[in-house]
N, C-alpha and C positions, 0 to 999 in steps of 0.2 A: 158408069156409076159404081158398076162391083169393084172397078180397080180402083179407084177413089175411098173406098170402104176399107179394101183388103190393104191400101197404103197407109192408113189412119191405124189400124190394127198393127199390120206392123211395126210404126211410128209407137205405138203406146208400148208395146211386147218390149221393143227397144228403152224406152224410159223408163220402164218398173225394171227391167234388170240391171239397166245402168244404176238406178238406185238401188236397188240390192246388192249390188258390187261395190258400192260406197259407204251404204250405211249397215248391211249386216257385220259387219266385223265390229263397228259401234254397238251396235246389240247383242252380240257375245258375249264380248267386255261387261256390259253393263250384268246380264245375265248369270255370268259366272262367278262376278263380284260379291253375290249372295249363295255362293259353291259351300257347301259346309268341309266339303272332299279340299286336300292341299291341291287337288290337281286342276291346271289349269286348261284339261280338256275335257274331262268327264266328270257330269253334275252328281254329288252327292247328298244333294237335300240342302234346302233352305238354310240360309245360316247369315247373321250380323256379326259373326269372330270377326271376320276380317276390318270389318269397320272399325269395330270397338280396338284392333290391331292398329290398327294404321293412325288413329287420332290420340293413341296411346305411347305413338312414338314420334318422340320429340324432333329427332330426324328427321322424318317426312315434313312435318309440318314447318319446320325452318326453313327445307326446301321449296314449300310449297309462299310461303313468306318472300324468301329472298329472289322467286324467280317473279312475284307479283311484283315488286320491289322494284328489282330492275327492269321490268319491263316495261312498266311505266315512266321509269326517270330517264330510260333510254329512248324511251317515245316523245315524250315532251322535250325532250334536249334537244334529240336531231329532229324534232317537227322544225322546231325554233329556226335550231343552224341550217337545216338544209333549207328551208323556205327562206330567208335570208339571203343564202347564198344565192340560191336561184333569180332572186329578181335583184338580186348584184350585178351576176354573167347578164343579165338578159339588158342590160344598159353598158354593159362595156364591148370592149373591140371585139371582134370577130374573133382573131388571133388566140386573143386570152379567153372568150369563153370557149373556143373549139379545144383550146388543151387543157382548159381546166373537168370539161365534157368528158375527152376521150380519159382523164388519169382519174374519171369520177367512173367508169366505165371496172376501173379494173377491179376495185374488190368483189363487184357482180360477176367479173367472169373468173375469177380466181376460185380454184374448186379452195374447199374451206378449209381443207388440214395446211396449205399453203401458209395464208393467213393466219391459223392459229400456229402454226410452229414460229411464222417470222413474228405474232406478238410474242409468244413465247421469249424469242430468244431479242425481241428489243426491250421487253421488261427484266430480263436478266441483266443485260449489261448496262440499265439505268439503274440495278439492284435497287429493284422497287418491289416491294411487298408482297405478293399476289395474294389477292383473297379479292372481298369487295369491289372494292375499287377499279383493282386492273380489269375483273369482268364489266364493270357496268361503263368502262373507256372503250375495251373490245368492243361491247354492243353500240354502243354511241358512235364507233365508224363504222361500221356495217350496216347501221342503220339509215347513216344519211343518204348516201349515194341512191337508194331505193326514194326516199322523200323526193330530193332533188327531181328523178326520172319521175316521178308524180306530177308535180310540180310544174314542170320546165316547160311542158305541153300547153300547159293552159294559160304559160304568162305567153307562149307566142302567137296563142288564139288572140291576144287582146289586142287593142288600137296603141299605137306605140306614142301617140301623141297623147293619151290618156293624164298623166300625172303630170303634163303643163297645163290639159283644161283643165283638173280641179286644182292646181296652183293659180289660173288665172284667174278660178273663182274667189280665191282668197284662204283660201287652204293651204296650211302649213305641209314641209315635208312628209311632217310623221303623221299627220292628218289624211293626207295624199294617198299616205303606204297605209293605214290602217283601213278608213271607212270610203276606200277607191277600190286600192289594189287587192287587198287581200280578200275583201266581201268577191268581188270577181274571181279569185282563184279557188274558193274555200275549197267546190268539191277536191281538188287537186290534194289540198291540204289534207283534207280529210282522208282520204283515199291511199296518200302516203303516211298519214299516220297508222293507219291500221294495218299497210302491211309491215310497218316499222314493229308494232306491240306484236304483231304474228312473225315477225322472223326472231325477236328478241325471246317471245314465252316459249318456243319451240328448239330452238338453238343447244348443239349439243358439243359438237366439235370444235368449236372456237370456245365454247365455254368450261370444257374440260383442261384443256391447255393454257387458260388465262385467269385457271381458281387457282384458290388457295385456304390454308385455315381455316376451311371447315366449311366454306360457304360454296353450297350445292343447289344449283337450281336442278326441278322435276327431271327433265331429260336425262340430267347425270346421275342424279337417283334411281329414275329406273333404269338404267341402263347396267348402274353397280346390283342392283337388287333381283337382273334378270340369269343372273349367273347360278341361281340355282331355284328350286318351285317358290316362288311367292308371289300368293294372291292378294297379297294386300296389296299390289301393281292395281291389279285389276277394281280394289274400291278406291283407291286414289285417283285415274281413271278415268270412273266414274262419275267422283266428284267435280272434277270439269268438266267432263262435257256437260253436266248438269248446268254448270254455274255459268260456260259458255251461251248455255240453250238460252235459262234465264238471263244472259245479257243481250243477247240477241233480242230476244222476244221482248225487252224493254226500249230499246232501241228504236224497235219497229213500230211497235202500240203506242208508247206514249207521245210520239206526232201525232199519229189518227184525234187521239184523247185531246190534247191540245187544240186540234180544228173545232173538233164537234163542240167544247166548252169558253172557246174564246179567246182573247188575251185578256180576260180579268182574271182566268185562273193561273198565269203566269207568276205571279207578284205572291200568292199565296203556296202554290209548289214552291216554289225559290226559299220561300223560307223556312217550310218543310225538311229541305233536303240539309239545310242551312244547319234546322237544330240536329237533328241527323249528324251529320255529320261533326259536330260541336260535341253530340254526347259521346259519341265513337269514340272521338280525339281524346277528350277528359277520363276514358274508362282504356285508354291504351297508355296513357301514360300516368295514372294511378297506377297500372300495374306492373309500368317499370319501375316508376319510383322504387313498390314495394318491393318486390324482386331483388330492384339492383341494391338495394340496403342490404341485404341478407346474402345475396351475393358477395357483397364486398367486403364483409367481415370473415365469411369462407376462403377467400380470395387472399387477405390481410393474415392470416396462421398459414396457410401456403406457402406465401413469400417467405415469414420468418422461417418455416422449415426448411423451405427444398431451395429457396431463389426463385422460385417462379410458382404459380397459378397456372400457369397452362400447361397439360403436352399434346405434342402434334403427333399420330399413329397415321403409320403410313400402309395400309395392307390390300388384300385381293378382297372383293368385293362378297359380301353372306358369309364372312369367315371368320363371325364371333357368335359368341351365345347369346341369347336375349337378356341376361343381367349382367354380363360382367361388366362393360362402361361404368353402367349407372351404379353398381356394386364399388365399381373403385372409386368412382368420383364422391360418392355418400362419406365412401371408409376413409379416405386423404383429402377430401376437403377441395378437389383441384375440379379443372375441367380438361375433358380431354376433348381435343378436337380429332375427329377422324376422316383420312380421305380414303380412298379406294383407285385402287389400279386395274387396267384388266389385264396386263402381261408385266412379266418381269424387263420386259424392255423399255414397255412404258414409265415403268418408275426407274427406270435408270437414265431415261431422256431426262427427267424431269428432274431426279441428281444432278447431272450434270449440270444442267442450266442453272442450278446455283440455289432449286427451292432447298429448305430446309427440313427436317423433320426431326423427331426425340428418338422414335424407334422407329423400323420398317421388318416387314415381314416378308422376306425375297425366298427365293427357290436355290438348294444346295449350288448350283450348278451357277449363278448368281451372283451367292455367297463371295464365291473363289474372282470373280471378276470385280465385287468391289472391294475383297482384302487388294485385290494387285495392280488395281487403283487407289490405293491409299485413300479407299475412301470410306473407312471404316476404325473405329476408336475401340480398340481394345477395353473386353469387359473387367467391371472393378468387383472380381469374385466375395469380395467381401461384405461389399453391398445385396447378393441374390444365394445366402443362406438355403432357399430353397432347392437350389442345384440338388443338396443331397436327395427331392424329391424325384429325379433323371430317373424314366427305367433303362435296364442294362440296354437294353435295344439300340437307344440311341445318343450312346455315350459313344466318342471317339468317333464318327462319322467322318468318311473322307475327303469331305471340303473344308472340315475343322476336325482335324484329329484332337488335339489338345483343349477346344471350347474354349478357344483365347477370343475369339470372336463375333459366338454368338450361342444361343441356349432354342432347343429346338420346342418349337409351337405347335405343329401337328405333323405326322408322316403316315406314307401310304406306298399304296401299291397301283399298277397299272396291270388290268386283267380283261377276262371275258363273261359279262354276264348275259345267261339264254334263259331260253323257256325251256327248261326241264318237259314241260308237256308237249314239243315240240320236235327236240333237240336231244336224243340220246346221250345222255353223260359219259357212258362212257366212250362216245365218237371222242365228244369234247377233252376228255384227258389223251385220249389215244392221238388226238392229232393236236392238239398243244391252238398256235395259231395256223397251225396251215388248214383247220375249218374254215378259213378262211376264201382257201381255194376251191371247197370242197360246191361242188354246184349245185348237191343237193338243196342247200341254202341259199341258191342265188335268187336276187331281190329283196332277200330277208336280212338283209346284215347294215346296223348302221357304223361306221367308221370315221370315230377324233381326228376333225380336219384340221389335223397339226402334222406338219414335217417333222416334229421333234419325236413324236409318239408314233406314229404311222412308219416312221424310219425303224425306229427302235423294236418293231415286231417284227421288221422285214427283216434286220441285222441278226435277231433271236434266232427268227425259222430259219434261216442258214446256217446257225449255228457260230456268226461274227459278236463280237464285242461292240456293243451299242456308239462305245465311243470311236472305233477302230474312224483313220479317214485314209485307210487306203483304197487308191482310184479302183481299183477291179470290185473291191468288195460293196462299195457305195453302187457302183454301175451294177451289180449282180442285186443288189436289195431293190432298187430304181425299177429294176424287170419284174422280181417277185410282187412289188405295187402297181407296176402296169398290170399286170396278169390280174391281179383282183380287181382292180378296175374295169380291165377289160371281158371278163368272166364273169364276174359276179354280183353287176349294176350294185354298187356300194352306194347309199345313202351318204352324204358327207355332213357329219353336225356336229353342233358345238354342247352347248349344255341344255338344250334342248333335248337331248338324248335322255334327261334324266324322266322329265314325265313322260315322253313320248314311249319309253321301257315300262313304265311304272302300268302304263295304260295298254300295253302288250302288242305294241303296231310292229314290233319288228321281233325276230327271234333271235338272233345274237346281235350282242354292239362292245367295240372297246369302250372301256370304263376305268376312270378310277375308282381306287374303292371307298373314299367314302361316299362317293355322290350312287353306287353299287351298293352300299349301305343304305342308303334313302329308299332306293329301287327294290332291296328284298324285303324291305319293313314295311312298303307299301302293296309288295304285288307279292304272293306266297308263290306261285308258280316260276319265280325266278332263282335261278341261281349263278354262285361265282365260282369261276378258277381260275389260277396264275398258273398258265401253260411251264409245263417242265422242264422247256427252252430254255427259262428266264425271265427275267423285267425288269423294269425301272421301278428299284425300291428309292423315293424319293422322299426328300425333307425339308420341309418349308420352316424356317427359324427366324427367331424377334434379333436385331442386329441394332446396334446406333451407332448411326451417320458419324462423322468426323467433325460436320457442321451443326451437331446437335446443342439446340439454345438451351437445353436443362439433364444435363446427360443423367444429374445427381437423380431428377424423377423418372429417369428414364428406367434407370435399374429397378427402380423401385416397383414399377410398373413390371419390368420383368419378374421380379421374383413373386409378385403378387400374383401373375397368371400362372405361374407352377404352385399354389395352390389348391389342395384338395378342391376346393369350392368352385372356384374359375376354371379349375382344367375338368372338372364336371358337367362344368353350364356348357361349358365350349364343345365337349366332344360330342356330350347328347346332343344338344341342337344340331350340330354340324355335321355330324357322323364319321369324320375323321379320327383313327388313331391318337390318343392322348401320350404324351410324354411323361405325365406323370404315373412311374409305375403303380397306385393305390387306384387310380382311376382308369388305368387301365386294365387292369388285372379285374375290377368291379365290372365294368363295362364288357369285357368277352367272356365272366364267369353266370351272370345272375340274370335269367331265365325275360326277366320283363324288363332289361336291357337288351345287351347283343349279345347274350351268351349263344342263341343259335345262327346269328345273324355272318357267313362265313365271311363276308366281305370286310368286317370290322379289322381285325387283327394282319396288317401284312406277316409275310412270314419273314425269320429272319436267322442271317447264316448259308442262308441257300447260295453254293460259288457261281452258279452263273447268274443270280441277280446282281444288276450293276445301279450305281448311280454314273447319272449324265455330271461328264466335267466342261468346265468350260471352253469353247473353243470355235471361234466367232470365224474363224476362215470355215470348218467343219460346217457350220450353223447356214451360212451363205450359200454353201455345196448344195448341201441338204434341199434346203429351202429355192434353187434353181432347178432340182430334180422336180421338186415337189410341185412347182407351178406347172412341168411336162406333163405328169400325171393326171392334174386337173383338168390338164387342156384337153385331154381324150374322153373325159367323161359325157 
């Protein structure tokens, strides 16, 4: 009887933690969501900003639109086609359904970046559009093969003689398939429809590689949005699982409801939902009507100006200010559509493949590989007046000595920020990055799980040239990163680093500095420095494509973000170095800016600071070391 007791007890210990391993990171979310604090680990008091943020940008809720969108017209399409198909195979030869089975087999086992590269590169060479469209075709084959295996199961539960007895009863074919066949498969149906609308509303990697012009479902949103603190993730969120709970809990109750009142309340809900949805429909398209009229006269002085109404901005993810879009789009009348990349790789896959764009925002080193790909249009200096607005800093830069092909966006530095309360400053000047080595600090140290940056301090503390690819010296930097690896349990993170420093969990981490600029204006016990060594003084610049459909708005756009106004919104929000010398010189001078803030301003002039050049055999080198190192962690 006691072990009977004592097995029940454990059985339940086991169920309340399984569901706290499920649902407490759902209640975090939800909890942190009303954070007043930007941070997304530590509560700062009650707060609705973030709501009143996130229904304030037009963004989100497009995305939150376009992913409702598609995942619904992706669920009705392949319920349709794959249950169709299903009880097609299940009346024909053996042959033909066993291969149609096994080649319905393959998009399920195909891991997804597969998949989305080979649509990628089959909508490229039908030079078909991507936006819309292409994603809601992606989801509609991804989604059937899933229905079909629902499906398929329960047409071979049935009697195979079925749809001649209700033909013999006198029942038409479609009579046969409709009020036979299908009433007997429903659950099947059912059951592949939902996990169709859940792999479609969830979907990120096929849907990243098969967008385009602007159209973003949630996943890719937050995914661009997690590159640096924001909590507005956390009430968008929110808001579905909310909406999730409440369809769920409709779903489930109003059967119960339905038994308990009868079928004479059938005919009256029916009609219910009827006007419902009547009034919706009339109050959605009242407000396109009115919209697209005002729209289209904006749209109409556009054209006559530039040739076009639209541009396409192609840049890294949280790396504008909160007005500048809607500041340009107000002041020229256009709209701009914006995508986001998370590496400079990625938006050079996606060059190549043939997307287009007006402008792109790439990284120096970038730069030089689409000047020598031709795949870059020389700027029309007499279109971006604003140039004179350049500080000296970042004039002549050596991926564009001359600014024949591009006007720089933001620039920075690669450093060390620690806890001053922690961390002796002057250890940290005295040993540059070989604190690094230093074991007083081990388990305290996070390190940018990048071959590019992680190479680049190894090549410093030796005192090599970042770009050097001679074999001895790459193999001698390869040791100095096993060695901190192996010594100094390194935390390896990506931009998570920013609130996780902010919040004080570790005492030193490589940084850039403006995301180091976030980190000292939120945490006073932090500070920065650019080891003595060296670093990568790097520059990220606005550039148009060769394939650019409005290059005339593209300039325009450039010179508009040099700017007093826009290179203000940009750098405050962002914390990155401005190019423009007024706003920058304001921003490291004036006290309730960054004038104490040391991470603001890279230093400049300094001979062993380098920028990275391009050099894709060096990059491959790097990045084979680099997976060695991971591997001993």
């Amino acid at each position: 009887m006691n072990e009977r007791k004592s097995r029940g007890v454990g059985g339940k210990l086991i169920l309340v933690l399984t569901l706290l391993f499920f649902y407490f990171p759902i209640f975090y979310i939800i909890v942190f969501s009303f954070n007043d604090s930007r941070s997304l680990t530590k509560f700062g008091g009650f707060s609705l900003r973030w709501y009143e943020k996130m229904f304030a940008d037009s963004t989100m809720m497009e995305a939150v639109m376009y992913t409702v969108l598609i995942a619904v017209l992706a669920t009705v399409i392949s319920t349709i086609v794959g249950t169709i198909t299903a009880i097609g195979l299940s009346k024909s030869s053996r042959v033909l359904s066993a291969l149609v089975e096994r080649t319905n087999d393959l998009p399920v086992m195909n891991p997804d970046i597969v998949t989305a590269i080979s649509l990628l590169m089959f909508f490229s060479v039908l030079a078909v559009r991507k936006g819309f469209l292409t994603m809601l075709l992606a989801h509609i084959m991804f989604c059937i093969p899933y229905v079909m295996l629902s499906v398929t199961p329960k047409l071979r539960s049935l009697d195979p003689n079925l749809i001649e007895a209700a033909m013999d009863l006198g029942a038409t074919p479609i009579q046969a398939l409709t009020r036979v066949i299908v009433p007997q498969i429903r659950p099947g149906i059912v059951s592949g429809a939902l996990i169709a609308f859940t792999m479609s509303f969830d979907d990120f990697v096929i849907s990243y590689f098969t967008t385009g012009n602007g159209v973003n479902n949630i996943s890719i949103l937050v995914y661009t949005m997690s590159k640096r603190v924001n909590p507005s993730i956390n009430a968008l969120s929110t808001i579905v699982i909310l909406l999730i709970t409440v369809v769920l809990g409709i779903v489930n109750i109003v059967p119960i409801i339905r038994e308990k009142k009868g079928d004479a309340a059938k005919p009256a809900n029916r009609k219910m939902l009827a006007a419902v949805a009547a009034v919706l429909v009339v109050a959605i398209l009242g407000a396109a009507v009115a919209g697209g009229s005002a729209q289209r006269r904006r749209q109409q002085e556009a054209v006559e100006k530039y040739g076009s109404a639209v541009m396409k901005l192609y840049l890294p993810g949280e790396y504008l200010g909160e007005d500048v879009i809607s500041n340009f789009e107000s002041q020229y009348g256009v709209t701009v559509i914006v995508e986001n990349f998370d590496s400079n790789e990625m938006m050079y896959t996606k060059l190549q493949a043939g997307d287009s764009y007006d402008v792109l925002i790439p990284s120096d080193y970038m730069i030089e590989r689409l000047i020598a790909g031709d795949l870059l249009q020389p700027l029309d200096k007499s279109l971006i007046p604003n140039l004179d607005n350049l500080a000296e800093q970042v004039i002549g830069l050596d991926y564009d000595t001359e600014g024949k092909w591009s006007v720089p966006y933001f620039w920075g530095s690669v450093g060390l920020v620690y806890n001053h309360e922690n961390v002796d400053p002057e250890v940290v000047e005295e040993q540059g990055w070989e604190i690094l080595h230093n074991t007083d600090y081990a388990g305290r140290i996070y390190v940018y799980d990048s071959e590019r940056d992680s190479f680049m301090m190894a090549f410093k503390a030796l005192g090599y040239s970042m770009n050097t690819d001679d074999p001895a010296e790459i193999e001698a930097a390869y040791e100095w990163l096993r060695q901190v690896n192996n010594t100094m349990s390194p935390i390896y993170v990506t931009d998570e680093v920013i609130d996780s420093m902010i919040n004080g969990y570790q005492d030193i981490a490589v940084v850039y500095s403006g995301d180091a600029t976030v980190i000292l204006d939120e945490n006073e016990d932090m500070s920065f420095f650019m080891p003595d060594e060296g670093t990568n003084i790097w520059c990220d610049a606005m550039v148009i494509p060769k394939n650019a459909e409005n290059p005339r708005l593209a300039h325009e756009f450039i010179n508009y973000m040099l700017t007093y106004e826009a290179a203000f919104d940009n750098s405050e929000t962002v914390g990155y170095a401005s190019p423009n010398a007024e706003v920058l010189e304001e921003m490291s001078s004036q006290e309730d800016l960054y004038a104490e803030n040391e991470a603001y301003l890279p230093r400049s002039g300094y001979e062993l600071d380098e920028m990275f050049h391009d050099n894709i055999t060096l990059q491959r080198e790097l990045s084979k070391y680099w997976i060695r190192v991971k591997a001993e962690s």
